[in-house]
C-alpha positions in Angstrom: 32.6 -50.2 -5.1 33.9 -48.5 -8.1 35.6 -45.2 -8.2 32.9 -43.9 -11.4 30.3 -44.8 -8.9 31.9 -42.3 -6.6 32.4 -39.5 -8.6 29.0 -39.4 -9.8 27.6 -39.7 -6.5 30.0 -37.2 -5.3 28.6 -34.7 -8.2 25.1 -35.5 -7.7 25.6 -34.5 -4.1 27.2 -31.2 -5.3 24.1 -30.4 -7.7 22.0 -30.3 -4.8 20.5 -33.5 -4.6 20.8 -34.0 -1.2 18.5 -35.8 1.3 15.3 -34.3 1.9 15.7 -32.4 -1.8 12.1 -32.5 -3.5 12.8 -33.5 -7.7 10.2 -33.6 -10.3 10.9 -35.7 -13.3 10.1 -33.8 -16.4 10.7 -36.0 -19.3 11.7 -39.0 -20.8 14.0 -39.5 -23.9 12.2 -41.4 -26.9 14.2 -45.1 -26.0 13.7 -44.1 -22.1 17.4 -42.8 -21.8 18.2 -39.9 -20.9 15.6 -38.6 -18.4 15.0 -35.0 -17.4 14.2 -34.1 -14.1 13.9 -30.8 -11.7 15.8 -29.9 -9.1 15.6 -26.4 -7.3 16.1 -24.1 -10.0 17.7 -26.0 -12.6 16.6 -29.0 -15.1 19.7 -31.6 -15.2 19.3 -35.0 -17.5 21.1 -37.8 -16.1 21.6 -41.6 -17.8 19.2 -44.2 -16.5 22.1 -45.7 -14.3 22.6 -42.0 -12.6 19.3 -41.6 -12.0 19.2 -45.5 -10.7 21.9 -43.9 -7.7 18.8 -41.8 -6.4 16.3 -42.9 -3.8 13.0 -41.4 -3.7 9.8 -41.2 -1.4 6.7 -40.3 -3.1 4.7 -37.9 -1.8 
């Protein structure tokens, strides 16, 4: 595991996405990269290979 992989899970983790966090994806950039999403109170856009690190369970 790479120390970038790390850090970015370690500052996704201090934004609040944390397990059990409900997100709402808001948008899409034109070629698909960056995408917008909702968390708490906040919008935060995050590359495709950020947003790759996050596991989901639709509801």
């Amino acid at each position: 595991m790479s120390y970038g992989y790390q850090n970015v899970k370690h500052r996704l983790i201090d934004m609040g996405l944390v397990h059990g966090t409900k997100i709402h994806v808001m948008k899409f950039a034109p070629l698909g990269d960056p995408v917008e999403i909702k968390v708490k109170n906040f919008e935060l856009a995050l590359r495709n290979s950020e947003a790759g690190m996050i596991d989901v369970e639709v509801q």
